[in-house]
PDB file as gemmi writes it, atoms N, CA and C in Angstrom:
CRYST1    1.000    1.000    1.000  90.00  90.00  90.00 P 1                      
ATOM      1  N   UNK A   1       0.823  -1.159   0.000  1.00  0.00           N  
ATOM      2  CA  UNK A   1       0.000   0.000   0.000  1.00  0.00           C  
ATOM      3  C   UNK A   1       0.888   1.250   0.000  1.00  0.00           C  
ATOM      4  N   UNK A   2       0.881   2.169  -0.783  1.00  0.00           N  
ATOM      5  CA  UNK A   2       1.403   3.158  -1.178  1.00  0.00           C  
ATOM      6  C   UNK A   2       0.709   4.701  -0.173  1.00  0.00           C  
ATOM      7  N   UNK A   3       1.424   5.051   0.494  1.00  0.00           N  
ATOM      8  CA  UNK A   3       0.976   6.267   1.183  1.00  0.00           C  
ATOM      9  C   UNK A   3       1.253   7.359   0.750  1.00  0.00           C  
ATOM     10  N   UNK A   4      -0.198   8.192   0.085  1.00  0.00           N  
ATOM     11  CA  UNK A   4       0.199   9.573  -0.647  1.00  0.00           C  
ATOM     12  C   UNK A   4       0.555  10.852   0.317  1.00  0.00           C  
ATOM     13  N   UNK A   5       1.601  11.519   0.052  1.00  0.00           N  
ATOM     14  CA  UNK A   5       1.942  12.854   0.689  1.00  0.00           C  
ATOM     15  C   UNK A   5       1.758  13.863  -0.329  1.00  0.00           C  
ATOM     16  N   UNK A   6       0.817  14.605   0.916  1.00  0.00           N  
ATOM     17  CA  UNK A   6       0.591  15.799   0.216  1.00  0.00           C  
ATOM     18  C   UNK A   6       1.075  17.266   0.885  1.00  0.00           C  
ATOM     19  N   UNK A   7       1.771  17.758   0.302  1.00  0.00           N  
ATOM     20  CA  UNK A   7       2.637  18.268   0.454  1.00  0.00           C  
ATOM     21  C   UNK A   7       2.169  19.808   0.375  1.00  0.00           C  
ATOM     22  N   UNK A   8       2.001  20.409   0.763  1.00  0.00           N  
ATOM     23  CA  UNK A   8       1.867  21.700   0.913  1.00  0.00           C  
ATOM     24  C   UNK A   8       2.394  22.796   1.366  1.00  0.00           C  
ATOM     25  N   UNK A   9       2.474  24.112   1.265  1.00  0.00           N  
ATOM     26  CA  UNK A   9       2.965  25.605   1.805  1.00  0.00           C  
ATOM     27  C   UNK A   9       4.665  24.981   1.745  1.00  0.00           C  
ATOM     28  N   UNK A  10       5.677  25.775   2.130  1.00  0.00           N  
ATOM     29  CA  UNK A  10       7.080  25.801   2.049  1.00  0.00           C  
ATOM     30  C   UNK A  10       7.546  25.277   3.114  1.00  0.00           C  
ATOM     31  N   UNK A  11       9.397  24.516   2.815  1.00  0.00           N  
ATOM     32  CA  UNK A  11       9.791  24.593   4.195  1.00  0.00           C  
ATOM     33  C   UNK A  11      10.421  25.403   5.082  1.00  0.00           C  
ATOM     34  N   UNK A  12      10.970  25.473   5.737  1.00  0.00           N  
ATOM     35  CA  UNK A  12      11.632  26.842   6.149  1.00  0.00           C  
ATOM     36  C   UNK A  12      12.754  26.693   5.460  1.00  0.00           C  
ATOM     37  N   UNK A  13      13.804  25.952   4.810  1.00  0.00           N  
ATOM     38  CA  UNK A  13      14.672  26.398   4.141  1.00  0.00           C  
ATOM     39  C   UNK A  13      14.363  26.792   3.069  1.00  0.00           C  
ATOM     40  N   UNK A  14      13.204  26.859   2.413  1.00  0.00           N  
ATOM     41  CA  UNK A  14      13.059  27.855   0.899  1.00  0.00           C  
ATOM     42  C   UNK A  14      13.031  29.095   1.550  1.00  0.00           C  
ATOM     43  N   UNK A  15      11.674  29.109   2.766  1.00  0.00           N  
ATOM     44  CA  UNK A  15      11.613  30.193   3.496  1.00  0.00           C  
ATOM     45  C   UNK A  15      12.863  31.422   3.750  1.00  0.00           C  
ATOM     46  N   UNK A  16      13.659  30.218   4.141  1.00  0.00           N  
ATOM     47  CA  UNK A  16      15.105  31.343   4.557  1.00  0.00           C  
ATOM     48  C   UNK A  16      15.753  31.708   3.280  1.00  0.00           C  
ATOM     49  N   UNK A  17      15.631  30.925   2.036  1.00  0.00           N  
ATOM     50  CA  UNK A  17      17.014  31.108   0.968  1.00  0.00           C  
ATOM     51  C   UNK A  17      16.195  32.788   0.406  1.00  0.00           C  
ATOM     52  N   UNK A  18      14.642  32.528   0.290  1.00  0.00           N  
ATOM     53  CA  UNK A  18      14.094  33.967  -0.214  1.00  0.00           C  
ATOM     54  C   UNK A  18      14.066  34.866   0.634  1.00  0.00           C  
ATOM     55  N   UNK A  19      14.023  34.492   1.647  1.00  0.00           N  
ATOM     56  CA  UNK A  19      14.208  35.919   3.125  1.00  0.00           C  
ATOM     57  C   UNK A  19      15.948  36.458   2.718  1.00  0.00           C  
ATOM     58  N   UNK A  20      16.956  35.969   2.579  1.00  0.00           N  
ATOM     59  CA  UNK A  20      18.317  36.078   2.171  1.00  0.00           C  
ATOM     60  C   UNK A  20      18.417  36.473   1.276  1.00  0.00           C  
ATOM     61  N   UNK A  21      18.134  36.147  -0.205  1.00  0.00           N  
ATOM     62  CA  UNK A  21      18.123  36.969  -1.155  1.00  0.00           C  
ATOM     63  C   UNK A  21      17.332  38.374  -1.088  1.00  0.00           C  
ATOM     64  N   UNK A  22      15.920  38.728  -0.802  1.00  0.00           N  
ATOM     65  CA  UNK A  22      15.748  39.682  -0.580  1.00  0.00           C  
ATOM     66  C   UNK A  22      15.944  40.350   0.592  1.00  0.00           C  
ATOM     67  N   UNK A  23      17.205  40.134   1.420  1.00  0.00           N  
ATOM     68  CA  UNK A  23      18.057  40.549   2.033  1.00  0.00           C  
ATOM     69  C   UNK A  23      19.098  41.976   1.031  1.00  0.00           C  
ATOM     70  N   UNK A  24      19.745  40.566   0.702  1.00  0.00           N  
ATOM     71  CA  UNK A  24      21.153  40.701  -0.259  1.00  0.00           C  
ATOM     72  C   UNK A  24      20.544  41.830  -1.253  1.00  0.00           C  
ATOM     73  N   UNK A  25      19.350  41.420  -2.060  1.00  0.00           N  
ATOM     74  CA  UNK A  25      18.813  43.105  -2.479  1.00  0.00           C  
ATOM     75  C   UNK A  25      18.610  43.810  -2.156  1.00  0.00           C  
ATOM     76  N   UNK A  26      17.558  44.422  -1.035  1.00  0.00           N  
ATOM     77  CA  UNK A  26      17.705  44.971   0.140  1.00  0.00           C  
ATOM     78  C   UNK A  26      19.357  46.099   0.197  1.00  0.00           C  
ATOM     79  N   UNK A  27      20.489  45.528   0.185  1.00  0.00           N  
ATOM     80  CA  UNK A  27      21.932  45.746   1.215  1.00  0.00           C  
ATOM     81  C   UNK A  27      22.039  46.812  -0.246  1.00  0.00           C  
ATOM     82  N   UNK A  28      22.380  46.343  -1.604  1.00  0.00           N  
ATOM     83  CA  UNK A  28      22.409  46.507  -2.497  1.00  0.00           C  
ATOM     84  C   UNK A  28      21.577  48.026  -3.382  1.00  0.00           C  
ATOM     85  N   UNK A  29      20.351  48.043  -2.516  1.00  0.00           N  
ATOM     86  CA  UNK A  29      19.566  48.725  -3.571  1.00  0.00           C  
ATOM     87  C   UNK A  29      19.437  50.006  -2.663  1.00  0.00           C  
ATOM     88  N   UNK A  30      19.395  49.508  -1.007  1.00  0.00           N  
ATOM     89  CA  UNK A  30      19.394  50.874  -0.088  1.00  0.00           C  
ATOM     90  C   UNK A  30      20.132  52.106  -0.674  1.00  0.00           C  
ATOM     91  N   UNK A  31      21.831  51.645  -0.269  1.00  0.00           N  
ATOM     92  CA  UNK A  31      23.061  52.614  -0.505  1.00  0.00           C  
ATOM     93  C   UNK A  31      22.359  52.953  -1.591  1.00  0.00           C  
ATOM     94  N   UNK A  32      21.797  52.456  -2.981  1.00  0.00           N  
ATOM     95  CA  UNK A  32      21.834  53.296  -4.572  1.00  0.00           C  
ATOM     96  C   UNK A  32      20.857  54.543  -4.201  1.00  0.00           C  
ATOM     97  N   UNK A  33      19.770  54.348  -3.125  1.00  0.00           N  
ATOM     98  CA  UNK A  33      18.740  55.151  -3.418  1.00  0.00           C  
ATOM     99  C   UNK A  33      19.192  56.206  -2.426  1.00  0.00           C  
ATOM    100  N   UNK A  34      19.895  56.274  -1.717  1.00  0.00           N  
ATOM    101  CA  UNK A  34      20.384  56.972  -0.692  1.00  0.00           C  
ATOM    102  C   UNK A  34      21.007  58.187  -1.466  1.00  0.00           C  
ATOM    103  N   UNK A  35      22.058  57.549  -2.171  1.00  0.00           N  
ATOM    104  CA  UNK A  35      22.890  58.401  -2.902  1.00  0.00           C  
ATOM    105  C   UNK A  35      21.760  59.230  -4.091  1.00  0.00           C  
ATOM    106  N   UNK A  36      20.969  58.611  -4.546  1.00  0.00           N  
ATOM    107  CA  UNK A  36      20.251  59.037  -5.752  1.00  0.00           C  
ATOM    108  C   UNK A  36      19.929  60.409  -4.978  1.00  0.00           C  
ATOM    109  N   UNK A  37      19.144  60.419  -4.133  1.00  0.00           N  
ATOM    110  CA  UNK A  37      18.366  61.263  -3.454  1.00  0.00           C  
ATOM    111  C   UNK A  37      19.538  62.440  -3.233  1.00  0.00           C  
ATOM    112  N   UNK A  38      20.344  62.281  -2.500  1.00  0.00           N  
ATOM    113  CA  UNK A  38      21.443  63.867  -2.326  1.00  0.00           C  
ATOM    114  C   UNK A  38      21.635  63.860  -3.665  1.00  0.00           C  
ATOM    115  N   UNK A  39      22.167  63.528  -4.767  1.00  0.00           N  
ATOM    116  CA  UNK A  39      22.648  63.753  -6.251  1.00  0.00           C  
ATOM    117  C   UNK A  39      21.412  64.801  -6.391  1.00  0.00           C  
ATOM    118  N   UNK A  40      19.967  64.370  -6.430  1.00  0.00           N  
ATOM    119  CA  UNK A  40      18.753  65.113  -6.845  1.00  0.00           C  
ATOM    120  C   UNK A  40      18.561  66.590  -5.851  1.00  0.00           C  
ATOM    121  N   UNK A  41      19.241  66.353  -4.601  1.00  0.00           N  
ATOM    122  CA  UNK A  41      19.034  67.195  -3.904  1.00  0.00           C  
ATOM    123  C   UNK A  41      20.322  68.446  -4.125  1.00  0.00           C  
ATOM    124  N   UNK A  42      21.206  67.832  -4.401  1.00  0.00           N  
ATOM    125  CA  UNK A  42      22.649  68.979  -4.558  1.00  0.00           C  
ATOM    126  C   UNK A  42      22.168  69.849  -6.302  1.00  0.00           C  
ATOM    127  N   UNK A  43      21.188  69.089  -6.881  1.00  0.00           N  
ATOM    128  CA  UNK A  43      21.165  69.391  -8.215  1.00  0.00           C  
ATOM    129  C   UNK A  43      20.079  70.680  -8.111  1.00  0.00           C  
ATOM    130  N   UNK A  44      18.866  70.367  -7.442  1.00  0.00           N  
ATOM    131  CA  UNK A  44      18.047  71.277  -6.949  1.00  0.00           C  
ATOM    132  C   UNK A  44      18.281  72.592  -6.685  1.00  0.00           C  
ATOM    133  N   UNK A  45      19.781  72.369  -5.747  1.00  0.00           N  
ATOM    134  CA  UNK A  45      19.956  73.828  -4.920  1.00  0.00           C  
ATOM    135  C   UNK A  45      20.697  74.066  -5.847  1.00  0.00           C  
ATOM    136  N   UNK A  46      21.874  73.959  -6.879  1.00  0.00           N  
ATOM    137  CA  UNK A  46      22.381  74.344  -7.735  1.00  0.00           C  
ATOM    138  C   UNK A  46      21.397  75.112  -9.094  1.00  0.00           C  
ATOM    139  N   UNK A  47      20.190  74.907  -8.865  1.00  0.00           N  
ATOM    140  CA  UNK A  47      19.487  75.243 -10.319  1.00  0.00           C  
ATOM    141  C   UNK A  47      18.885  76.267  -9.233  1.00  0.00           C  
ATOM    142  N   UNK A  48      18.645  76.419  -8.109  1.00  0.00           N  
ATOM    143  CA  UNK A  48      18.202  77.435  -7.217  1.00  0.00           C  
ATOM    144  C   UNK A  48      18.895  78.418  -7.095  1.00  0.00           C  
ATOM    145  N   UNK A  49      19.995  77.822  -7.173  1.00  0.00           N  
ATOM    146  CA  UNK A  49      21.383  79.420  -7.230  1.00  0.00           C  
ATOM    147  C   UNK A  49      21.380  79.589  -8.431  1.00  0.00           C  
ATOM    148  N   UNK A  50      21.327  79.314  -9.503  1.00  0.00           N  
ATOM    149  CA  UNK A  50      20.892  79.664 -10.849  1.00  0.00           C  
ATOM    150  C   UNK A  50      19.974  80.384 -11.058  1.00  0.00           C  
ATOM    151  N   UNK A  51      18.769  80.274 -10.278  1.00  0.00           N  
ATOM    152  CA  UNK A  51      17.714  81.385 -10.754  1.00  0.00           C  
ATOM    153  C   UNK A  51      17.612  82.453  -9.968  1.00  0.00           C  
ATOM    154  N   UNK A  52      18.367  82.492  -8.994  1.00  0.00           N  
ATOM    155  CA  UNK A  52      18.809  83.719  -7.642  1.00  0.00           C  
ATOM    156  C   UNK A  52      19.211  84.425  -8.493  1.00  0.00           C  
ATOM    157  N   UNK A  53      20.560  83.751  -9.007  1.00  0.00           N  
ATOM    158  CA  UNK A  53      21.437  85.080 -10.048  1.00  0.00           C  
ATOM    159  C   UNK A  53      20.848  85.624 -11.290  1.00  0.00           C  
ATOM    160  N   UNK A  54      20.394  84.577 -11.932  1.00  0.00           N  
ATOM    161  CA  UNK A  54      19.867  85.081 -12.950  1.00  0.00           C  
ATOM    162  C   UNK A  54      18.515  86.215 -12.739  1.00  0.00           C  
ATOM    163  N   UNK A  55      17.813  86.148 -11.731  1.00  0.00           N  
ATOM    164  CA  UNK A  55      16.645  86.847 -11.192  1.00  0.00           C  
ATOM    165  C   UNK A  55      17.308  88.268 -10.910  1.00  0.00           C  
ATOM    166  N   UNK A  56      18.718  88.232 -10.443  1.00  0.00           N  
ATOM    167  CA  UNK A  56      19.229  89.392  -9.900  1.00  0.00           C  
ATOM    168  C   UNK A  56      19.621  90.294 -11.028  1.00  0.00           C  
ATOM    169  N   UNK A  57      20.368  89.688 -12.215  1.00  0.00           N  
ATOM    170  CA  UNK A  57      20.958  90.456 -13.095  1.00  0.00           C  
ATOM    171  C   UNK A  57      19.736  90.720 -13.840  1.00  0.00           C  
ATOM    172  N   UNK A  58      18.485  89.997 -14.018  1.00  0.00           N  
ATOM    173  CA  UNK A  58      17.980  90.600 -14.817  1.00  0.00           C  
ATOM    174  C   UNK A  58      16.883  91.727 -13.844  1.00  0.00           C  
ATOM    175  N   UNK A  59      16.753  91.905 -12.793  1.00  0.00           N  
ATOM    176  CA  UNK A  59      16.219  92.725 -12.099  1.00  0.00           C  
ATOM    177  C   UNK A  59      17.171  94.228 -12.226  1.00  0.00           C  
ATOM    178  N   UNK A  60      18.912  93.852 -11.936  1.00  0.00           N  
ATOM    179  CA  UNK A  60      19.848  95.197 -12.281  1.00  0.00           C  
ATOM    180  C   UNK A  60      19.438  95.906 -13.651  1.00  0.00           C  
ATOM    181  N   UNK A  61      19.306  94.786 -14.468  1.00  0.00           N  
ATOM    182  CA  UNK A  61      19.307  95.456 -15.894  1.00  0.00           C  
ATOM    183  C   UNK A  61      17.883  96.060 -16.042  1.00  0.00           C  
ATOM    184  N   UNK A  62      16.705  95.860 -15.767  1.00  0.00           N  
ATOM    185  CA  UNK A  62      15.687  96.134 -15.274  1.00  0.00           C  
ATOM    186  C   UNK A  62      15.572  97.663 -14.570  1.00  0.00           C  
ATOM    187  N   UNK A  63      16.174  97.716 -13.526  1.00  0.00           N  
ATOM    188  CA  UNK A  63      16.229  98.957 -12.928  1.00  0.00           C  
ATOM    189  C   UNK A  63      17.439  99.861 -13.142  1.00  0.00           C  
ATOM    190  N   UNK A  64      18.420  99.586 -13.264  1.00  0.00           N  
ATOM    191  CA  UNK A  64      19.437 100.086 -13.825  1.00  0.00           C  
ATOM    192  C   UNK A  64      20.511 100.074 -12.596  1.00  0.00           C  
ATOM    193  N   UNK A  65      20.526  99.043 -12.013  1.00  0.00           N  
ATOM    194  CA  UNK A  65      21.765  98.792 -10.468  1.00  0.00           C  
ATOM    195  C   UNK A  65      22.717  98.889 -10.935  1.00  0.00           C  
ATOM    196  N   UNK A  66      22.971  98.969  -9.938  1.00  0.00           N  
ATOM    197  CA  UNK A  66      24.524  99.421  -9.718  1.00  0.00           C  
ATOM    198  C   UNK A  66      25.311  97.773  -9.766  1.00  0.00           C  
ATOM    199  N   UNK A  67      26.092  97.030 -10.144  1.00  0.00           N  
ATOM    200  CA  UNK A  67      26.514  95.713  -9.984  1.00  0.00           C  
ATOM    201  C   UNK A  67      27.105  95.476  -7.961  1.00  0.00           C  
ATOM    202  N   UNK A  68      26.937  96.427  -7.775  1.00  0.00           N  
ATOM    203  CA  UNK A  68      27.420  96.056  -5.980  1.00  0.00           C  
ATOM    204  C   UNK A  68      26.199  96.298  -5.702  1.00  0.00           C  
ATOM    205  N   UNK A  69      25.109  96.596  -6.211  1.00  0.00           N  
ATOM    206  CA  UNK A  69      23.500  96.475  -5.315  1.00  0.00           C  
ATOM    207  C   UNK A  69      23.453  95.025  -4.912  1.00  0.00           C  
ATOM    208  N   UNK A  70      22.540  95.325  -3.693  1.00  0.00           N  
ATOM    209  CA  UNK A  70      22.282  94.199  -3.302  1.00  0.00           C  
ATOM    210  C   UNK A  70      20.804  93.566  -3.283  1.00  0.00           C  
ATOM    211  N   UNK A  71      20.834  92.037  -4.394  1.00  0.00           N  
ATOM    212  CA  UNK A  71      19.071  92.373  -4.888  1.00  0.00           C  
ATOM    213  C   UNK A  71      18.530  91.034  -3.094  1.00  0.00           C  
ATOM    214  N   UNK A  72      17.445  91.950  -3.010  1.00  0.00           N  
ATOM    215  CA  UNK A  72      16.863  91.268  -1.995  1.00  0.00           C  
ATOM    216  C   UNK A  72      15.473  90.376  -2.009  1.00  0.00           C  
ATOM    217  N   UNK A  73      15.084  89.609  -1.280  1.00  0.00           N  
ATOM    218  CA  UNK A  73      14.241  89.014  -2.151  1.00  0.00           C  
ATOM    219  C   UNK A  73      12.682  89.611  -1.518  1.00  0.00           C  
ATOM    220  N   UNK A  74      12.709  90.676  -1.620  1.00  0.00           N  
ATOM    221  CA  UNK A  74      11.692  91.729  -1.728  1.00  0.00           C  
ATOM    222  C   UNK A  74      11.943  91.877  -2.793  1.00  0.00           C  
ATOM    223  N   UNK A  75      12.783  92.127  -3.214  1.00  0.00           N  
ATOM    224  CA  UNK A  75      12.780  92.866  -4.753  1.00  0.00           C  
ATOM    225  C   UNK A  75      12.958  92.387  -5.760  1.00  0.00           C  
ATOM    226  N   UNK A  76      13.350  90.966  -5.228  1.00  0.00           N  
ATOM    227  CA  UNK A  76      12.809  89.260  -6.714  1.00  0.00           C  
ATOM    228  C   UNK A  76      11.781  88.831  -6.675  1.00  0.00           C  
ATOM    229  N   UNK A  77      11.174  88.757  -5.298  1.00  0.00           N  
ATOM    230  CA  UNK A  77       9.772  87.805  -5.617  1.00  0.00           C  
ATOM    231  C   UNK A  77       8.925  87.834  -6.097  1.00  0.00           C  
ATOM    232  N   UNK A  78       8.351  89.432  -6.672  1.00  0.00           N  
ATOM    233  CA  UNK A  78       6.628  88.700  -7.243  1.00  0.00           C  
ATOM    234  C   UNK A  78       7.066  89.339  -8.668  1.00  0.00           C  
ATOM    235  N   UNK A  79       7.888  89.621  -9.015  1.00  0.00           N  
ATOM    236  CA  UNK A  79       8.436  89.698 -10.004  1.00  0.00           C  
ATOM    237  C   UNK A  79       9.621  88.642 -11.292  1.00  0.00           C  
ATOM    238  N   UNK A  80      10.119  88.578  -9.946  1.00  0.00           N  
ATOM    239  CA  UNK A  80      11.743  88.037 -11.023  1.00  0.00           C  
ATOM    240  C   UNK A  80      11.691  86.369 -10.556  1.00  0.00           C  
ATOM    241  N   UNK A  81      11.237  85.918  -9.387  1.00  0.00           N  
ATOM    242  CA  UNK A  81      10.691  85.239  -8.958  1.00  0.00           C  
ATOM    243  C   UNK A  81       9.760  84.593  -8.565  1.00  0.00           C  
ATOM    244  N   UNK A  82       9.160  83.687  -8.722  1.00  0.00           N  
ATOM    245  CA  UNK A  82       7.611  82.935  -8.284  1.00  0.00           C  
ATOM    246  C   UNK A  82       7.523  83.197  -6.637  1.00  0.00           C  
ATOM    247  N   UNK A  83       8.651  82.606  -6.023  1.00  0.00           N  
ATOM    248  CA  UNK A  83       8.770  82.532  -4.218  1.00  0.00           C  
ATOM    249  C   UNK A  83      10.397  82.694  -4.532  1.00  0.00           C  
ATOM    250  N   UNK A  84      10.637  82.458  -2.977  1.00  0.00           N  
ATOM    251  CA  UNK A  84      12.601  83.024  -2.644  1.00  0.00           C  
ATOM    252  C   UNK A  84      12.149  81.075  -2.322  1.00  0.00           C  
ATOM    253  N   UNK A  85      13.635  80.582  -3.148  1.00  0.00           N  
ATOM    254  CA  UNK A  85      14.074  79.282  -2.627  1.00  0.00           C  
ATOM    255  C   UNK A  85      14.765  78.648  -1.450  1.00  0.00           C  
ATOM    256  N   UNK A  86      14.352  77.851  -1.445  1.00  0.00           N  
ATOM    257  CA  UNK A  86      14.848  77.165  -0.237  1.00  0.00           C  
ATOM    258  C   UNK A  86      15.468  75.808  -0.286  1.00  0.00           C  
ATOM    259  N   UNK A  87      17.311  76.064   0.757  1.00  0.00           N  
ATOM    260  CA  UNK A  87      17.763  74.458   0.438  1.00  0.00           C  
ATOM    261  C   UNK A  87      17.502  73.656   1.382  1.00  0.00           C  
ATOM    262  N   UNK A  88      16.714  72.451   1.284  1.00  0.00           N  
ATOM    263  CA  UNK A  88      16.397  72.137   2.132  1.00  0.00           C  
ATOM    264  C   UNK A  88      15.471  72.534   3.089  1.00  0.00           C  
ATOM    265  N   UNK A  89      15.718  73.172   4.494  1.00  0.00           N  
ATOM    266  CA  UNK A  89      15.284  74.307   5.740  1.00  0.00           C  
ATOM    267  C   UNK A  89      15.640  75.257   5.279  1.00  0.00           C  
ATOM    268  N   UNK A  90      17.077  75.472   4.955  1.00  0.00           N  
ATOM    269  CA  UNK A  90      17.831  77.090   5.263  1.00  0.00           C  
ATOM    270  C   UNK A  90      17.454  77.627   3.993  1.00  0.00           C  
ATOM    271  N   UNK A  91      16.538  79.046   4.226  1.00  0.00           N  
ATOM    272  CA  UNK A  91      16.762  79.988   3.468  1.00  0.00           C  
ATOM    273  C   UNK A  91      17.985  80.918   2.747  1.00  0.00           C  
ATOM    274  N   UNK A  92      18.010  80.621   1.193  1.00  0.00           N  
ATOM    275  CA  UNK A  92      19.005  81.311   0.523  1.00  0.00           C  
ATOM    276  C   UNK A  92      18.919  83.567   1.196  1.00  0.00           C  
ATOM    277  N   UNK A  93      20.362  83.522   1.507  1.00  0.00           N  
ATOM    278  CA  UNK A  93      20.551  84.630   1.656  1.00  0.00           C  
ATOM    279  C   UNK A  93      21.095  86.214   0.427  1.00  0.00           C  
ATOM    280  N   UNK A  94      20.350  87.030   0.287  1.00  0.00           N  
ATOM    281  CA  UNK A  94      20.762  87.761  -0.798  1.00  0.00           C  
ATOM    282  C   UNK A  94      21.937  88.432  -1.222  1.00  0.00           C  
ATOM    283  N   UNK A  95      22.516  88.346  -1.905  1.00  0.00           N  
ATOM    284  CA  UNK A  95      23.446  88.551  -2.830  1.00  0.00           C  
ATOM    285  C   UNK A  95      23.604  89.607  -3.551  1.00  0.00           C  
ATOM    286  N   UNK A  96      24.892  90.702  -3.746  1.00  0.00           N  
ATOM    287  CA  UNK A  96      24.714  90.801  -4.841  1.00  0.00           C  
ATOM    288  C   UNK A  96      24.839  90.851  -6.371  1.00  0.00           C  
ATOM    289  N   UNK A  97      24.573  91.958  -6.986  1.00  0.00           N  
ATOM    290  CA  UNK A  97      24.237  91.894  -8.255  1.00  0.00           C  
ATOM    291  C   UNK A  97      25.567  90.931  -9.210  1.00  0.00           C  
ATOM    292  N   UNK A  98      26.391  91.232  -8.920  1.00  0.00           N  
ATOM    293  CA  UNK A  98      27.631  90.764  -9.456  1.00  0.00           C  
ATOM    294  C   UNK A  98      28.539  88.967  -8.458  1.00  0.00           C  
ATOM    295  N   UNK A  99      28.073  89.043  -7.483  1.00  0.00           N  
ATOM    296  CA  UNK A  99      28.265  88.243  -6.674  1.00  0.00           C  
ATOM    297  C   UNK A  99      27.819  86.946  -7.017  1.00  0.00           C  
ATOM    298  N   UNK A 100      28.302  85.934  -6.486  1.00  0.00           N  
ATOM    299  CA  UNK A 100      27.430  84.573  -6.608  1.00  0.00           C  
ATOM    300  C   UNK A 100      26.519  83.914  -5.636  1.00  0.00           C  
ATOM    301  N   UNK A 101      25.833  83.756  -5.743  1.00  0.00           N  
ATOM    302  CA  UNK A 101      24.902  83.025  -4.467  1.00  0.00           C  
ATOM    303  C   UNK A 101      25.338  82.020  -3.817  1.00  0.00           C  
ATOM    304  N   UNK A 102      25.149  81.593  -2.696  1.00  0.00           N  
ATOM    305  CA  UNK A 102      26.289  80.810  -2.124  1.00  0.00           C  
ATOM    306  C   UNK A 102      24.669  79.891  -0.976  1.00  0.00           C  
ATOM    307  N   UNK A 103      25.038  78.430  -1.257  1.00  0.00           N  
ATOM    308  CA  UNK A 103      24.325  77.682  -0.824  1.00  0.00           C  
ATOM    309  C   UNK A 103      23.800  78.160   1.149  1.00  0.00           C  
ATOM    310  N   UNK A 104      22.739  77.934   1.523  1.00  0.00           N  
ATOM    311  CA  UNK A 104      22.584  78.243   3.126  1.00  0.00           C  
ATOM    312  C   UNK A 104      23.170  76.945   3.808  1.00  0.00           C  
ATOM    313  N   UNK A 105      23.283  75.626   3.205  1.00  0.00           N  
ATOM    314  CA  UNK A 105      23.635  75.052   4.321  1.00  0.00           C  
ATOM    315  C   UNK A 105      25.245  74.752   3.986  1.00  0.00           C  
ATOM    316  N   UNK A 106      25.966  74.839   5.151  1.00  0.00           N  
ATOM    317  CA  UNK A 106      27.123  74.853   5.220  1.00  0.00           C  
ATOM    318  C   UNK A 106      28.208  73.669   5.196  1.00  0.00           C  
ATOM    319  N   UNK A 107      27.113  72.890   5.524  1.00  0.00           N  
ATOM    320  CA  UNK A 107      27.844  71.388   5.491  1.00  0.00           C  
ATOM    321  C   UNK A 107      27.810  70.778   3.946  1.00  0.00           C  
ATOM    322  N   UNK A 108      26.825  71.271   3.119  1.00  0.00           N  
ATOM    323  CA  UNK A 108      25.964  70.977   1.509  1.00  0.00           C  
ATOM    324  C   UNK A 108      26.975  71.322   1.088  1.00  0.00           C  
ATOM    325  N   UNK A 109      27.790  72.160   0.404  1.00  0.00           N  
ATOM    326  CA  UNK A 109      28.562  72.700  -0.112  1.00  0.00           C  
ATOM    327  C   UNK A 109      28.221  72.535  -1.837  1.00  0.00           C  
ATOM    328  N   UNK A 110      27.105  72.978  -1.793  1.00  0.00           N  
ATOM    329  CA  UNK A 110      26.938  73.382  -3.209  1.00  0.00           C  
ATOM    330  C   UNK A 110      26.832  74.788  -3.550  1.00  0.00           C  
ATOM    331  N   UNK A 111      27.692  74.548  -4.747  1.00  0.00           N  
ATOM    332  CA  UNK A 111      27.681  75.861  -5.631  1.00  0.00           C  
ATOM    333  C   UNK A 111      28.028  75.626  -7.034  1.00  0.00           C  
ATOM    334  N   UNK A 112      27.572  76.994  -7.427  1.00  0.00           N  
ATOM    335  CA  UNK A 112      27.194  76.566  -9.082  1.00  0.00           C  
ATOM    336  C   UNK A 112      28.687  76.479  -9.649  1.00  0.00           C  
TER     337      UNK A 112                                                      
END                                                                             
């Protein structure tokens, strides 16, 4: 007499070999997205100091500044600007006309 087994759900060693592999992806895919994210974030504040300056010179040429004015962002925003940007928390500080904008956070060290 032949006794049928029926065999059902997993054992724990398949259990563990797929808990391990999507481990091992897991270890793998974290670090990539980690990094992705500051790359997107250093790129942000760099196109933010891009439109600071560019907002400024074309506000000088606009009013006729002086290149040592200093444009403030009273005097970019509902104009030369949509809103004043922000990296991160820290608010960009104004600059001027001839000057470069220089990132708020200090540890970031981005610049254009």
């Amino acid at each position: 007499m032949m006794i049928k087994m029926n065999k059902k759900g997993f054992t724990l060693v398949e259990i563990m070999i797929v808990v391990a592999i999507i481990g091992l992806l897991a270890a793998i895919a974290i670090p990539n997205f980690v990094k992705a994210r500051e790359t997107a974030q250093k790129n942000a504040c760099i196109a933010n100091l891009k439109q600071i300056q560019g907002a400024a010179q074309v506000w000088a040429i606009d009013t006729g500044a002086a290149s040592t004015a200093s444009a403030t962002s009273a005097l970019l925003v509902p104009d030369y600007l949509k809103a004043w940007p922000k990296c991160g928390t820290a608010i960009y500080v104004a600059t001027t006309v001839s000057g470069t904008p220089a990132c708020p956070n200090s540890t970031a060290g981005h610049t254009i």
